[in-house]
MARLUMNU-10685 format. One record per residue (C-alpha): residue number from 1; x, y, z. Coordinates in steps of 0.001 Angstrom, whole numbers. Layout:
BEGIN
[node NUM; [X; Y; Z]],
...
% end
This chain:
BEGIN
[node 1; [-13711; 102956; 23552]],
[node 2; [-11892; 99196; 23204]],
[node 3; [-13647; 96366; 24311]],
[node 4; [-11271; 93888; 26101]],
[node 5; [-11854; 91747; 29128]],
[node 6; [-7375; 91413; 29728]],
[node 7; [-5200; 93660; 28272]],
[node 8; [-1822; 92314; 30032]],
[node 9; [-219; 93243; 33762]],
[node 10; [-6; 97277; 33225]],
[node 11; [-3842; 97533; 32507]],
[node 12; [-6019; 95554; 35228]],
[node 13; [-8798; 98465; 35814]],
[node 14; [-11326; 98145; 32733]],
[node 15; [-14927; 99150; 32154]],
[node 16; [-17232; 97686; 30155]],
[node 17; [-17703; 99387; 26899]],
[node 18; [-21645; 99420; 26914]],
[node 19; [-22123; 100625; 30216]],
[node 20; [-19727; 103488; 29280]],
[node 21; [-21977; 103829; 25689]],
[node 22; [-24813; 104354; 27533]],
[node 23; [-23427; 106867; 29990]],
[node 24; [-21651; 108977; 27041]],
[node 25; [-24898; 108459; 24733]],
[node 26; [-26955; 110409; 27915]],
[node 27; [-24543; 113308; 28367]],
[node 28; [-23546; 114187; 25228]],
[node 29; [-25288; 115902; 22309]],
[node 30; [-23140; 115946; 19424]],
[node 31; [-20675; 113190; 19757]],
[node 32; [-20221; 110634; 17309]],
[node 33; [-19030; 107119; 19775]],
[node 34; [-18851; 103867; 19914]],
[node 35; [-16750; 100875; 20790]],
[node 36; [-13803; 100277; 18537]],
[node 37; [-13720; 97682; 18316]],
[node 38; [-16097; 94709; 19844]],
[node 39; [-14923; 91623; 18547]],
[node 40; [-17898; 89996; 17291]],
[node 41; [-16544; 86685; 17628]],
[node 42; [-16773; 86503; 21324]],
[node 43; [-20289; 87684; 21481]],
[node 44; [-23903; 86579; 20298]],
[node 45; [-24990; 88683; 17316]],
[node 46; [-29160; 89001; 18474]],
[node 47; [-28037; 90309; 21860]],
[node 48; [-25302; 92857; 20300]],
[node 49; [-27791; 94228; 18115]],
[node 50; [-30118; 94954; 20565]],
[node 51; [-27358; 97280; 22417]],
[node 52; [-26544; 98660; 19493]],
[node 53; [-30097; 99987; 18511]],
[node 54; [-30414; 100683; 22234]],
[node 55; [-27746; 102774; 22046]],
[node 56; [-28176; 104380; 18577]],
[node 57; [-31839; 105044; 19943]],
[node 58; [-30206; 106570; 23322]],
[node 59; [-28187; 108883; 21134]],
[node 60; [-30280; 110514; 18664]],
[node 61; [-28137; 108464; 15962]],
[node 62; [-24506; 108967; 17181]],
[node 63; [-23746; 105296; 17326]],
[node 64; [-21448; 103702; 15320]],
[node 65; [-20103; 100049; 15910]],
[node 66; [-16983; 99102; 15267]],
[node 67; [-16050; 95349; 14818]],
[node 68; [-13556; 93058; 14687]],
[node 69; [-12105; 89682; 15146]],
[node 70; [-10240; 90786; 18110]],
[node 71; [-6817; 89289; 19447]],
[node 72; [-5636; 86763; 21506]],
[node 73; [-1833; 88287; 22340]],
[node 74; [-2700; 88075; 25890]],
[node 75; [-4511; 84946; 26076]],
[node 76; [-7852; 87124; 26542]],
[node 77; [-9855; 84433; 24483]],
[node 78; [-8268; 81056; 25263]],
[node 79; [-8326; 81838; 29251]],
[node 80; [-12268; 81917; 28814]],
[node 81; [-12585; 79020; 26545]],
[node 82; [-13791; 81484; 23594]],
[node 83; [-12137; 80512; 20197]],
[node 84; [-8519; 81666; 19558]],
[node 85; [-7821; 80358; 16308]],
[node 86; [-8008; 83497; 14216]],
[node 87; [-9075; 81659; 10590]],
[node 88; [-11880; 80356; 13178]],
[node 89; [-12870; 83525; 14282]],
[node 90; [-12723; 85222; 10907]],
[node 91; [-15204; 82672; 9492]],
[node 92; [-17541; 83590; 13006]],
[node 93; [-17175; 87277; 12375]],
[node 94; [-18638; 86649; 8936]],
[node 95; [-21638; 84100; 9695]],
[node 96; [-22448; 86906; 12451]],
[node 97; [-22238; 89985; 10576]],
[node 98; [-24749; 88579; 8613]],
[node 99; [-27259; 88169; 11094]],
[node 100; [-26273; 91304; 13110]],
[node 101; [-26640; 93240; 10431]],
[node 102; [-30072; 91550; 8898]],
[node 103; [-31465; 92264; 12195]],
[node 104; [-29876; 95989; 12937]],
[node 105; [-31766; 96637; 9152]],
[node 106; [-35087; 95374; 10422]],
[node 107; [-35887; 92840; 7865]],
[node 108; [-36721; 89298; 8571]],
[node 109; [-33488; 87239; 8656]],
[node 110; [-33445; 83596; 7928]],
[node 111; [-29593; 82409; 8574]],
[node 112; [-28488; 78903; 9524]],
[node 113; [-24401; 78874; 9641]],
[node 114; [-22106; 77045; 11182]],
[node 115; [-21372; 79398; 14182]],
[node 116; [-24615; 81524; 14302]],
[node 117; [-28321; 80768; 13473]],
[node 118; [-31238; 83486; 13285]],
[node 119; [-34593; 81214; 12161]],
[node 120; [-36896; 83512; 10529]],
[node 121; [-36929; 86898; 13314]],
[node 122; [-37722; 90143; 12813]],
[node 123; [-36795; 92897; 15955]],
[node 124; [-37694; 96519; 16157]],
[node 125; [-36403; 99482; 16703]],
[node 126; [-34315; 98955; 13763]],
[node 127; [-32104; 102487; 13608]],
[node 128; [-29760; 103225; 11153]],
[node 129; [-26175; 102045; 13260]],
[node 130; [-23362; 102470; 10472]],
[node 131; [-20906; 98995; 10912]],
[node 132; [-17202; 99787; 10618]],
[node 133; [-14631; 96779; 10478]],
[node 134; [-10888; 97204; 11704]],
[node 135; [-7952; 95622; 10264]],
[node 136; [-4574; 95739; 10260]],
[node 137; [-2369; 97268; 7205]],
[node 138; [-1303; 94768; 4983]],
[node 139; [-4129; 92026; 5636]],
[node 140; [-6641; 91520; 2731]],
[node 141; [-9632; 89931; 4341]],
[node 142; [-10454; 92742; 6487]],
[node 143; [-10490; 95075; 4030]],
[node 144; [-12553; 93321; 1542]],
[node 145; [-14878; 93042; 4226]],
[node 146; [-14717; 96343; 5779]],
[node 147; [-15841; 97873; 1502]],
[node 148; [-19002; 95676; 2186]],
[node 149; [-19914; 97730; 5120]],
[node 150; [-19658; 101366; 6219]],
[node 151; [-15883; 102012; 7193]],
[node 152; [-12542; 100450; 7483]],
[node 153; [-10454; 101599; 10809]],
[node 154; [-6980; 100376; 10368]],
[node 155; [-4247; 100190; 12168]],
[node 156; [-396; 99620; 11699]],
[node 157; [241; 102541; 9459]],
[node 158; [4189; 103324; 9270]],
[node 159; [2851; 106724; 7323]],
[node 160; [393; 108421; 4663]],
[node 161; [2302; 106368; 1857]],
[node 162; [243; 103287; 3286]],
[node 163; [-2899; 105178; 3436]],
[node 164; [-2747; 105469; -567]],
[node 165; [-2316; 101778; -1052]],
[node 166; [-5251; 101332; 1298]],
[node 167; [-7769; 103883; -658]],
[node 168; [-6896; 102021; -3739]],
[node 169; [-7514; 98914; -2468]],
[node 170; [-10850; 100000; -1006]],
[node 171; [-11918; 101192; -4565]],
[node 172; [-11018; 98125; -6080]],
[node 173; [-14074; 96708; -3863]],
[node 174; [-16631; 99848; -4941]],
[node 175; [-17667; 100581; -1225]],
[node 176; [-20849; 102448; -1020]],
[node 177; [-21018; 106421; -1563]],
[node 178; [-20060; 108022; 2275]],
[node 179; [-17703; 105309; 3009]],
[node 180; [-15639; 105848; 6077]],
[node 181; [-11590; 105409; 6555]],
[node 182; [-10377; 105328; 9489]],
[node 183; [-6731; 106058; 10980]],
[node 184; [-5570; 105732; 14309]],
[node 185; [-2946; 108669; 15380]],
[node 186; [-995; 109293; 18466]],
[node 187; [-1565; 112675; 20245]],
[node 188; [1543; 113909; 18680]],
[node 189; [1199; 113287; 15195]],
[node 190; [-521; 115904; 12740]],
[node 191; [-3245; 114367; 11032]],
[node 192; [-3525; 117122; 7877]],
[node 193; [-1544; 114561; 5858]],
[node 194; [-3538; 111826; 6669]],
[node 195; [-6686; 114089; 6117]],
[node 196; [-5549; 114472; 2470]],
[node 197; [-4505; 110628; 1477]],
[node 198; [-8448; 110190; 1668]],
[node 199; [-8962; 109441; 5778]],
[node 200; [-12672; 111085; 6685]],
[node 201; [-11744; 109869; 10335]],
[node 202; [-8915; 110553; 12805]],
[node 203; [-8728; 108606; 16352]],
[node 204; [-6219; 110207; 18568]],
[node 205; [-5329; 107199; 20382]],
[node 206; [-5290; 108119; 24318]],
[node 207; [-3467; 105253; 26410]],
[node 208; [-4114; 102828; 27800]],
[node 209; [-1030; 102934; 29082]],
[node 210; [-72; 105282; 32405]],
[node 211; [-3524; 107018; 31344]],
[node 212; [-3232; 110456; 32815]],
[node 213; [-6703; 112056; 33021]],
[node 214; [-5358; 115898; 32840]],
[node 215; [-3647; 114650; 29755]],
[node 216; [-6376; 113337; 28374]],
[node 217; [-8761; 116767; 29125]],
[node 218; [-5899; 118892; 27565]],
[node 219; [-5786; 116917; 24016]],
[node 220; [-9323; 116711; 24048]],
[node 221; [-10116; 120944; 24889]],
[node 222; [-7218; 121313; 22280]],
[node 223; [-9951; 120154; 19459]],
[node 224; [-9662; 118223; 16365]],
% end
């Protein structure tokens, strides 16, 4: 599920990603979910990691949160007053991984930054929520950040050739063992050559455009 609050004149109807969590973390059993991607930037890191360990607690371990610095193409940040300078955002995304993640592991974390501050707090349940980071092809920063975490989800692949250059880039940074990459597909597209260029992930992208529910059920009952 995205997170956005505007998402331009031909999508007005939009649910809010945690409420939906929490409904798919109650009726499903096996499904791995989560919001892809929250950008971190517009939210406080304490109360984000409580929903995700609510959530990851909800679900037997079947959350996985995916962040991001988010976008500003429709004015979705500036017409709230949140930050829209992306440099900005990127250094806010940083400062709050840092204490989202300290507290999501359970240890005491001490962090005074710029942007976010976590004096000396502990919080429990601390379940293991894996932290994937999205980025467009071709940008740098997200991807050295993404091989500090659990997976990379990117986006703006013309084709598998650009999967390659992103797998070598990743192992430049030595992510850790079970490291997850992410591509984004449309319905249409066969994802066996993706499968072999190194993705562990495939996200048939499903709207949001003229979202037809029977659609939708059809891709879904076709299976993976």
């Amino acid at each position: 599920m995205w997170d956005h609050l505007l998402y331009g004149d031909r999508v007005t109807e939009i649910a809010d990603p945690w409420t939906c969590c929490a409904v798919v973390a109650m009726r499903t059993e096996r499904m791995v979910f989560g919001p892809m991607v929250t950008p971190l930037p517009r939210r406080r890191p304490p109360v984000l990691a409580r929903q995700a360990a609510s959530l990851a607690v909800l679900s037997d371990g079947r959350f996985v949160l995916g962040l991001g610095l988010g976008d500003d193409w429709v004015g979705e940040f500036s017409a709230f007053g949140d930050e829209a300078d992306p440099k900005v955002r990127g250094a806010m995304l940083d400062e709050g991984l840092a204490v989202l993640t300290g507290l999501l592991g359970g240890a005491t974390v001490d962090v005074s930054g710029e942007h976010h501050a976590a004096r000396g707090v502990r919080f429990r349940p601390a379940p293991a929520v894996p932290v994937w980071l999205a980025g467009r092809f071709g940008n740098r920063a997200p991807l050295r950040r993404a091989a500090r975490h659990d997976g990379f989800f990117v986006i703006g692949l013309d084709g598998p050739d650009d999967l390659d250059e992103v797998t070598t880039a990743l192992a430049g940074h030595d992510p850790a063992p079970g490291f997850d990459v992410v591509v984004d597909l449309q319905p249409e597209q066969d994802p066996a050559p993706w499968r072999d260029r190194g993705a562990s992930w495939v996200l048939t992208r499903i709207g949001p455009y003229d979202l037809d529910v029977q659609e939708a059920r059809r891709i879904i009952a076709a299976g993976p």
